[in-house]
Residue, then its C-alpha position, 0 to 999 in steps of 0.5 A: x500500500x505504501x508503495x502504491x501511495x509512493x508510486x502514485x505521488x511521483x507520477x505524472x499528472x497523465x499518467x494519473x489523468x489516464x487512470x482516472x480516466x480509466x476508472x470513469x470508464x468503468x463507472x460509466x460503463x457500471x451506470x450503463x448497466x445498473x440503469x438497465x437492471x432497476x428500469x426492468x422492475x420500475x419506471x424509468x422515472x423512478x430510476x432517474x430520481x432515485x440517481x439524483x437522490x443517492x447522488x445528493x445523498x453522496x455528496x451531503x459531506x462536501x455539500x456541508x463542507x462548502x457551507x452557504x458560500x457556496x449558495x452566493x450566486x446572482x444567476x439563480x436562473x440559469x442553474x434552475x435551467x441547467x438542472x432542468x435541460x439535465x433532466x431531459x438529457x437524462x430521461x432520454x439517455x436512460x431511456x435509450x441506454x434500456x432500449x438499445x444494445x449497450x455499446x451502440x448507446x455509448x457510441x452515440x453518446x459520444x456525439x454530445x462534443x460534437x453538438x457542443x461544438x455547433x452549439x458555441x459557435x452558433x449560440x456563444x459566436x466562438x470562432x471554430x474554425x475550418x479543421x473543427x468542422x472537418x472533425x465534426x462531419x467526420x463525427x457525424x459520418x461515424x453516426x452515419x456508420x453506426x445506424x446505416x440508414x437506408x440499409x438498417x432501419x433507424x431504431x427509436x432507441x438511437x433516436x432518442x439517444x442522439x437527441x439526448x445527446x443534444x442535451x448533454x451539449x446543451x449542458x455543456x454549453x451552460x456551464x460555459x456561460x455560468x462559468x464566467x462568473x460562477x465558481x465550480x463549486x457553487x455550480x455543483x452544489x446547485x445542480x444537487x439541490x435543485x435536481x433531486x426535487x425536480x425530479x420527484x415531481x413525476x414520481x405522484x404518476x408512477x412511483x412504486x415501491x422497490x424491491x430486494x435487488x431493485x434496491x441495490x441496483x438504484x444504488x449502483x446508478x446513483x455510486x456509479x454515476x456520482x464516482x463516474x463524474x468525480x473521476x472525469x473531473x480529476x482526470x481532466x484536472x490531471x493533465x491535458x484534456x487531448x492526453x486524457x480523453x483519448x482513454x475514455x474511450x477504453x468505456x466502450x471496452x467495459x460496455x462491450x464485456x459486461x454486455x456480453x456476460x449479463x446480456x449476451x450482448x455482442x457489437x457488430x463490425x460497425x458500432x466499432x468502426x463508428x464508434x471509432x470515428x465518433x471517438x476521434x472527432x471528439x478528442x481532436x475538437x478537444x485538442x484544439x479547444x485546449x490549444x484555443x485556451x492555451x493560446x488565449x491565456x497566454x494572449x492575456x498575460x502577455x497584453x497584462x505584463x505589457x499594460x504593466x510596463x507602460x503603467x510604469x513608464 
């Protein structure tokens, strides 16, 4: 144990980056899965409170931790419609994960970068150039593969997945704007308090009292997707995003084996190839929005040192 502690301190920040990548894969992928086995006994309704209810009863520790601090906020709006849009996203991600073969599901929601990208170039007017179209198309092509319109019929399944998957997109594109002015922290207290009460509200039409595993698996969703998010986070905080995001893809390795033992599940030739295509997209528009960021930080500490040297002049 000692060893591993030493081992982990003297790491590179990638290297730490990679594996808690790794380790979100794998809560994603156990998400997946626990979504599965709970909507089985009761509505997915149901399921999606009870993630944000386990969820918030997770993070209660850090919550008190932050205090009333944390509450100041002058955008009170926003928050609300960004739990709001991550309901919707929710109910269709939940949804399509119960309808569609597991490792088809998680490619297509892989797409979620690629409509951020349309979305902060038509909705914030950032400047995306020629090179982060040309990945986008290619994204959208690895859609294409996976459903094979034309020659496959396009399942209500994956329908509702891409269309979850614009609202994950709409999300980020939220946070951007709150994160101009609000710090992290008070955006993930408000996303905790305002969801789970919002989410009861459906359960006066369909709740129904779990029962024996069912109880277990509601759990699952809620551990797997609250440890799946803070494990995503310490890997971006890691290191680069274009060194870390390329081992998200090693989720879609999880789906594929444990769909393959629980479900007898087997994804076909081109889930992968699309899946492939739609992973690559994403890491390359995320490669240049870090350079982007990159370059614009370093564009302001440049034009600060210079109005410092004219201020003594």
């Amino acid at each position: 144990m000692v060893f591993l502690k030493k081992w982990w301190r003297t790491s590179s920040g990638t290297l730490r980056g990679a594996v808690w990548m790794i380790l979100a894969g794998a809560c994603f992928a156990g998400l997946g899965v626990t979504i599965r086995l709970s909507a089985a006994d009761i509505d997915i309704l149901e399921v999606i409170f009870f993630r944000n209810f386990f969820n918030l009863i997770l993070m209660l520790p850090w919550l008190w931790h932050i205090g009333w601090v944390g509450l100041r906020t002058q955008r009170l709006g926003l928050h609300a419609l960004r739990s709001i849009n991550g309901l919707v996203a929710m109910f269709f991600w939940f949804t399509a994960v119960t309808m569609l073969p597991l490792a088809e599901a998680t490619s297509l929601g892989f797409t979620a970068p690629l409509f951020a990208t349309m979305g902060a170039a038509l909705f914030l007017s950032e400047d995306v150039r020629l090179r982060r179209w040309v990945a986008v198309g290619a994204g959208f092509l690895g859609t294409l593969i996976i459903l094979r319109p034309g020659i496959e019929i396009i399942s209500p399944g994956a329908i509702l997945m891409i269309v979850g998957a614009v609202f994950v997109a709409i999300s980020f594109l939220l946070v951007k704007v709150l994160s101009r002015t609000e710090p992290p922290n008070t955006m993930v207290l408000y996303m905790s308090l305002l969801i789970t009460p919002v989410s009861a509200i459906p359960l006066i039409w369909v709740w129904e009292m779990p029962h024996g595993l069912v109880w277990l698996w509601l759990l699952g969703v809620g551990a797997s997707a609250t440890c799946g998010h803070l494990c995503f986070t310490r890997a971006m905080a890691s290191a680069d995003a274009s060194a870390v995001l390329p081992y998200e893809y090693v989720r879609l390795i999880f789906v594929a084996i444990i769909a393959f033992f629980l479900f007898g599940e087997v994804p076909d030739l081109w889930t992968w190839l699309g899946s492939v295509v739609i992973f690559g997209s994403g890491v390359y528009i995320a490669n240049r929005e870090a350079a982007a960021f990159k370059s614009g930080r370093k564009m302001k500490l440049l034009a600060a040192q210079a109005s410092g040297k004219t201020s003594k002049l």
